[in-house]
C-alpha positions in Angstrom: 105.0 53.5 132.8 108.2 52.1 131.4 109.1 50.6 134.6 105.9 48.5 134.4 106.6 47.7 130.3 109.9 46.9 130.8 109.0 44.5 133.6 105.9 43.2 131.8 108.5 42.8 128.4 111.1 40.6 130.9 107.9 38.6 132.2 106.5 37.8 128.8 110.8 36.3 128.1 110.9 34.2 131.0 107.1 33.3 130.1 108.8 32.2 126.8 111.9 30.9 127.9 110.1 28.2 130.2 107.9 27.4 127.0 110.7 27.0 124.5 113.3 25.1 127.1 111.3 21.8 126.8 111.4 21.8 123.1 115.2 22.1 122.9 115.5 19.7 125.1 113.4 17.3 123.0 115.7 17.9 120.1 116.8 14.0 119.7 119.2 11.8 117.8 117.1 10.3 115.2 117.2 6.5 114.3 115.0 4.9 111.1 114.3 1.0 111.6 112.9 -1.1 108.9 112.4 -4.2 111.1 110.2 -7.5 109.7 108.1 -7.7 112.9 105.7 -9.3 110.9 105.8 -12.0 108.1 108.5 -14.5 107.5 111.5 -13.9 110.3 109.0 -12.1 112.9 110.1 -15.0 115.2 114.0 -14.0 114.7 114.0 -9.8 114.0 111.2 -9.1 116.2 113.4 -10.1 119.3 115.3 -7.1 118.3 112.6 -4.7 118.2 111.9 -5.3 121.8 115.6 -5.2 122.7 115.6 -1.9 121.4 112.8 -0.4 122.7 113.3 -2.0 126.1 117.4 -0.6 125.9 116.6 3.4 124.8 114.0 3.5 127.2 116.3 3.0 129.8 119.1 5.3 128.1 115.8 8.0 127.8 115.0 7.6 131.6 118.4 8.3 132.4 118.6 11.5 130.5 119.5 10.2 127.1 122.9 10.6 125.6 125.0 13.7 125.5 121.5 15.6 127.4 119.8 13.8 124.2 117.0 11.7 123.7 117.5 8.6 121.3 114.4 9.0 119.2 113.6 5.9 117.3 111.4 5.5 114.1 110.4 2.1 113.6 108.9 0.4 110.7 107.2 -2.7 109.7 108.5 -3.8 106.1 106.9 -7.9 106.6 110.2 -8.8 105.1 109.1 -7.1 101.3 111.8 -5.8 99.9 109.6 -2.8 98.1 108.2 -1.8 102.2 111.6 -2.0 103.1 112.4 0.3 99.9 109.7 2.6 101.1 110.5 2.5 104.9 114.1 4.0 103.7 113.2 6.6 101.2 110.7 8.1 103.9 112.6 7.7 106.9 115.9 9.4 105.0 114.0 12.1 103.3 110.5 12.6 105.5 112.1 11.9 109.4 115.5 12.9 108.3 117.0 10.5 110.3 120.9 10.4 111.3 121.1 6.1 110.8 119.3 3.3 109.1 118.6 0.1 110.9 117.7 -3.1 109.1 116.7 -6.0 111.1 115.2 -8.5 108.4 115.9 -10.9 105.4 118.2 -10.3 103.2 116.1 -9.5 100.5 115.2 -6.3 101.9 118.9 -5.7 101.8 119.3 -4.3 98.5 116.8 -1.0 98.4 117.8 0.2 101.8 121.4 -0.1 101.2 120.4 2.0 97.8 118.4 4.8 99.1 121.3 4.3 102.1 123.7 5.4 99.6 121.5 8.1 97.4 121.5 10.1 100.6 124.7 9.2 102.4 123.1 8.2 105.3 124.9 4.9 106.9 122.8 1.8 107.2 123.7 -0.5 110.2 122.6 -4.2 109.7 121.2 -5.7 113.3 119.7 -9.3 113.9 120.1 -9.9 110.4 123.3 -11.7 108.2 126.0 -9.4 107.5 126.2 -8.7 103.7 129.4 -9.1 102.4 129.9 -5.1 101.7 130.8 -4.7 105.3 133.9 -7.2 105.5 137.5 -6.6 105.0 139.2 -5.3 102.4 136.5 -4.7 99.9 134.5 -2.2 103.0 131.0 -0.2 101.8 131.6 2.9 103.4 128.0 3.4 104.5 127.7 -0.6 105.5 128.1 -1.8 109.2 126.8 -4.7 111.3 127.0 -6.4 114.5 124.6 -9.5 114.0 126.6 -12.5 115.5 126.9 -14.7 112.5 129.4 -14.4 109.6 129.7 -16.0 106.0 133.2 -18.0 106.0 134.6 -17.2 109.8 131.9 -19.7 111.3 132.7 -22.5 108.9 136.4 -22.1 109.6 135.9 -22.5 113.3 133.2 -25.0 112.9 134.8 -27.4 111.0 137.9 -26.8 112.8 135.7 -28.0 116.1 134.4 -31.1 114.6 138.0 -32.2 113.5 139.0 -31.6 117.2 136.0 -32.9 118.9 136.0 -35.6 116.6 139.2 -37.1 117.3 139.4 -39.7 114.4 137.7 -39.7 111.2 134.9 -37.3 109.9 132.3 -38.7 107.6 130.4 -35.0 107.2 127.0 -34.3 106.1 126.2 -30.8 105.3 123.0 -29.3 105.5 121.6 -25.8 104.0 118.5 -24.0 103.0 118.2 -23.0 99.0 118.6 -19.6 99.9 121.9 -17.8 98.4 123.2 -16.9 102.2 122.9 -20.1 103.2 123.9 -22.3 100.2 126.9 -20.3 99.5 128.3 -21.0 103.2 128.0 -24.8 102.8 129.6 -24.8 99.3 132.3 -23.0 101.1 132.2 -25.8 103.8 132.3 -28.5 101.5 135.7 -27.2 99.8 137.0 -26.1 103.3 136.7 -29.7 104.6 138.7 -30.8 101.3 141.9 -29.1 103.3 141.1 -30.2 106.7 141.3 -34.0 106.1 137.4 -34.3 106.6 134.9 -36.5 104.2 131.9 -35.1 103.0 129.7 -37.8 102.4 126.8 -36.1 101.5 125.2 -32.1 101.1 121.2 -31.5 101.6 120.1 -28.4 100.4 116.2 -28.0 101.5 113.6 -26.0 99.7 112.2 -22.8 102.0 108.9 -24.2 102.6 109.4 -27.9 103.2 107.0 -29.8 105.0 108.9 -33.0 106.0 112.4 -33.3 106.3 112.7 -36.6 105.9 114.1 -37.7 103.0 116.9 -35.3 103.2 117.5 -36.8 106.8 117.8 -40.3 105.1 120.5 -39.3 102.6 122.5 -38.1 105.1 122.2 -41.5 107.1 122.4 -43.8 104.1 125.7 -41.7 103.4 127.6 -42.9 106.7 127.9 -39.5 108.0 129.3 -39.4 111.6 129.1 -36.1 111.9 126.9 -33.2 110.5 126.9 -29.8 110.4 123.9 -27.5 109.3 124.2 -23.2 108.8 120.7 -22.1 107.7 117.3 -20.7 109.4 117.0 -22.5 112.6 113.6 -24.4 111.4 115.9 -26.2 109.0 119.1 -27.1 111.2 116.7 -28.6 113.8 114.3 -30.0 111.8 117.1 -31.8 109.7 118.2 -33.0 112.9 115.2 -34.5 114.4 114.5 -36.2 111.7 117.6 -37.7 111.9 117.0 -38.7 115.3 113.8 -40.7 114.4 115.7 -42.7 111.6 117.7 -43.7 114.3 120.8 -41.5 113.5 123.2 -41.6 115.8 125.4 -39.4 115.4 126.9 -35.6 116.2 125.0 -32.6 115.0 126.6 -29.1 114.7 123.9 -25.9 114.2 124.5 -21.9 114.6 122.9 -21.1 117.6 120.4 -18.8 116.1 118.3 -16.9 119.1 116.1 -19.8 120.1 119.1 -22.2 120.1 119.7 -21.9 123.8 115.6 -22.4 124.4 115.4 -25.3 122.0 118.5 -27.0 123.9 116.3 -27.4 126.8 113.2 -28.9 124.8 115.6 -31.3 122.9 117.7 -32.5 125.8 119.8 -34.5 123.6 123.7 -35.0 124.1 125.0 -35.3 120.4 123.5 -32.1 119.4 125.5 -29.1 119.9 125.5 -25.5 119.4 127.9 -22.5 118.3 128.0 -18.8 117.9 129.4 -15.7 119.1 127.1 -14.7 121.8 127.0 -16.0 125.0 124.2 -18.2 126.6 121.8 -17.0 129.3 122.6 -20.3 131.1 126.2 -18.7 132.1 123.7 -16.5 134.5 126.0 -13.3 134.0 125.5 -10.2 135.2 124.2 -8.7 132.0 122.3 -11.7 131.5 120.6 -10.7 134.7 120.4 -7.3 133.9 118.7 -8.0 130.7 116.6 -10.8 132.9 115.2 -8.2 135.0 114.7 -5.1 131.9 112.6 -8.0 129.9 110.6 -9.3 132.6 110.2 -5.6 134.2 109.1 -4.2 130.3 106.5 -7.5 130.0 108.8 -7.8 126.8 107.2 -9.7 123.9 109.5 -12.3 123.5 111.5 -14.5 126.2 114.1 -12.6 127.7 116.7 -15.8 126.5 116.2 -14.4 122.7 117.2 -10.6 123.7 120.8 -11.0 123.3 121.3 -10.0 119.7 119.0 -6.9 119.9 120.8 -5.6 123.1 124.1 -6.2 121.2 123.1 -4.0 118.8 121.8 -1.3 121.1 124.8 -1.3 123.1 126.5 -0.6 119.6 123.8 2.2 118.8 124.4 4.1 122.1 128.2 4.3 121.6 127.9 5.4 117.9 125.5 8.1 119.3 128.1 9.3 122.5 130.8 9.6 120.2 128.9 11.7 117.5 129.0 15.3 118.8 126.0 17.7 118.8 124.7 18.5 116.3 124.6 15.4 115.0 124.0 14.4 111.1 124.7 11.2 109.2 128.0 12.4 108.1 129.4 12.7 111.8 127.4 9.3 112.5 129.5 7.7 109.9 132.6 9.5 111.2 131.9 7.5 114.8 131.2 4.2 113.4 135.0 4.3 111.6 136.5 4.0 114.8 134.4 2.8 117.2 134.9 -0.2 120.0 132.7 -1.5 122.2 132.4 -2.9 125.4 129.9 -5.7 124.7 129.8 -6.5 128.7 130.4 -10.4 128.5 127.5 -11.2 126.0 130.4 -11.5 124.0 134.0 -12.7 124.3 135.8 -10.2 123.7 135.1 -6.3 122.1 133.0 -5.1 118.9 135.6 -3.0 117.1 134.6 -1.4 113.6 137.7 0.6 111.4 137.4 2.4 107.8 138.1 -0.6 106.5 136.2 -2.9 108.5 133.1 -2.9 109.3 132.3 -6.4 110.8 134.8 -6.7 113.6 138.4 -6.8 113.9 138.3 -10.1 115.8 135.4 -12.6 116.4 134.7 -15.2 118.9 133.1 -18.4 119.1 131.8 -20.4 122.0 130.0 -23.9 121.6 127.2 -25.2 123.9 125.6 -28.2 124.7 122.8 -30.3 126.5 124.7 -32.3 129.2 122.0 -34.8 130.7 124.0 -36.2 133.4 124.2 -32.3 134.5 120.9 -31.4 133.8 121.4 -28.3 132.0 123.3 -26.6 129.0 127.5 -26.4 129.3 130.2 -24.7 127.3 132.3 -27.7 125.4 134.6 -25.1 123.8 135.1 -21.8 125.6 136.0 -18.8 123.5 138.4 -18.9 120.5 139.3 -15.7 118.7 139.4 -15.7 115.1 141.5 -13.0 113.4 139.1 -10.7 110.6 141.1 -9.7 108.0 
């Protein structure tokens, strides 16, 4: 009788042991993403969403990181700061997740990094601008991010390229939405070019919802400029510039190649107009470009696989903040990896994504221009990489 009890009692534990071994394996690093995949800059942050879910779901397949699954929580906040508020305080104290993600406007910035800092959770900025808390030597300790563009470093090397491709006199006209981010980048601009021997002849600053472009266009061209340079949303760096184009402006444009620069390249098809950033183009046919090629078109991915880049940048960041936070994981240990982390961005950028206590934009950045080349047929590199120094 106590044979059979005794091997009933060690049945009913391996009966148990099969139940409960799928459960701790499901235990998973948790991620919390207020995203604006709807409302105004769906078209730019929603890219991200897909890169993300396309990325983990390949890390998942594979067995996930450290025998973990990468769990992520993602929210619609439409770009409202008071969602975004919301999306944080739930995902922080409901999902207790280890990392906040915020892909949207900047206006949403303020409430996460709040409730970000309430809890001590770190908040990692993807797709979106980089606030100033996360630059050198003035760091947030719980502020990171890995989007491509940065306040102050891409004026420097863009008006440092128009002086070079120039080669003679600059007559500049400057171009920016009336949005702080971007109006604060061309004042900077404007006194930058005082020191580099270039003119400013004129500086447009267009209203958010403008319908027609136009007359800001014709200042420009009434102005003489010769050359002009634009850092906003992408609506109004290409709309600026087609306008200029049908007043018969004929001179060079300069734009951040937002996401759909490299797409809208190919619709333009115009030589003067040229692009920079710190990602590299899907024309340069790479081997991650292929690779991400084949995930976007294998996942029937939302968006075109050429507007993927920025996403997968900051999912190759994610995984390596996740491998090199040991198990258990919490936010504190999180934090701990993103002080000291590099990453191998695997040629989508030009060189590695390096974060420090002190720093955490990148150590280095690098910028590549690109261009429409009609006697070529396709989009070419004018400047190759250049490394600026972040201090």
């Amino acid at each position: 009788m106590l044979r059979k009890t005794l091997l009933g009692m060690g049945l009913l534990f391996f009966i148990m042991a099969l139940l409960l071994r799928p459960a701790f394996a499901q235990d998973a690093y948790l991620v919390g993403c207020s995203m604006a995949v709807t409302g105004p800059g769906a078209e730019i942050y929603g890219p991200v969403k897909d890169a993300l879910d396309i990325y983990f779901k390949e890390v998942n397949a594979r067995g996930g990181i450290n025998g973990h699954p990468v769990k992520l929580i993602i929210e619609d906040n439409a770009a409202q700061p008071s969602k975004a508020a919301a999306d944080a305080k739930k995902l922080v104290t409901q999902d207790k997740v280890l990392l906040l993600i915020n892909a949207s406007l900047s206006s949403t910035y303020a409430p996460m990094v709040q409730v970000a800092q309430q809890f001590k959770v770190p908040i990692f900025f993807a797709g979106g601008v980089c606030p100033d808390e996360v630059y050198p030597p003035k760091t947030d300790p719980y502020q990171y991010c890995s989007t491509a563009f940065g306040a102050k470093y891409d004026s420097r090397f863009a008006l440092s390229f128009i002086k070079e491709e120039a080669k003679g006199p600059v007559k500049l006209g400057l171009v920016a939405m009336n949005i702080p981010i971007s109006r604060g980048e061309i004042d900077f601009a404007e006194e930058l070019s005082k020191t580099m021997g270039i003119e400013a002849v004129d500086k447009e600053v267009t209203p958010p919802p403008t319908p027609d472009y136009t007359p800001f266009a014709a200042k420009i061209k009434s102005a003489g400029a010769n050359w002009a340079y634009a850092w906003a949303p992408w609506g109004c760096e290409v709309r600026v510039f087609e306008a200029l184009r049908k007043l018969g402006w004929e001179g060079k444009y300069l734009a951040y190649a937002h996401i759909n620069a490299e797409d809208e390249l190919r619709r333009l098809k115009d030589d003067g107009f040229y692009v920079f950033g710190t990602n590299a183009f899907f024309a340069d046919n790479s081997e991650i470009h292929k690779k991400i090629k084949a995930a976007s078109e294998r996942e029937k991915s939302i968006f075109p696989y050429t507007q993927l880049a920025e996403g997968w940048i900051a999912a190759t960041v994610l995984e390596e903040i996740l491998k090199k936070t040991p198990w258990p994981p919490d936010p504190e240990k999180v934090r701990s990896a993103m002080n000291q982390l590099k990453v191998d961005i695997k040629g989508l950028k030009g060189g590695p994504l390096a974060w420090t206590m002190d720093n955490h934009y990148r150590t280095a950045t690098y910028y590549r221009v690109y261009k429409w080349d009609s006697k070529k047929n396709g989009i070419v590199i004018v400047k190759d990489w250049t490394r600026l120094e972040v201090k």
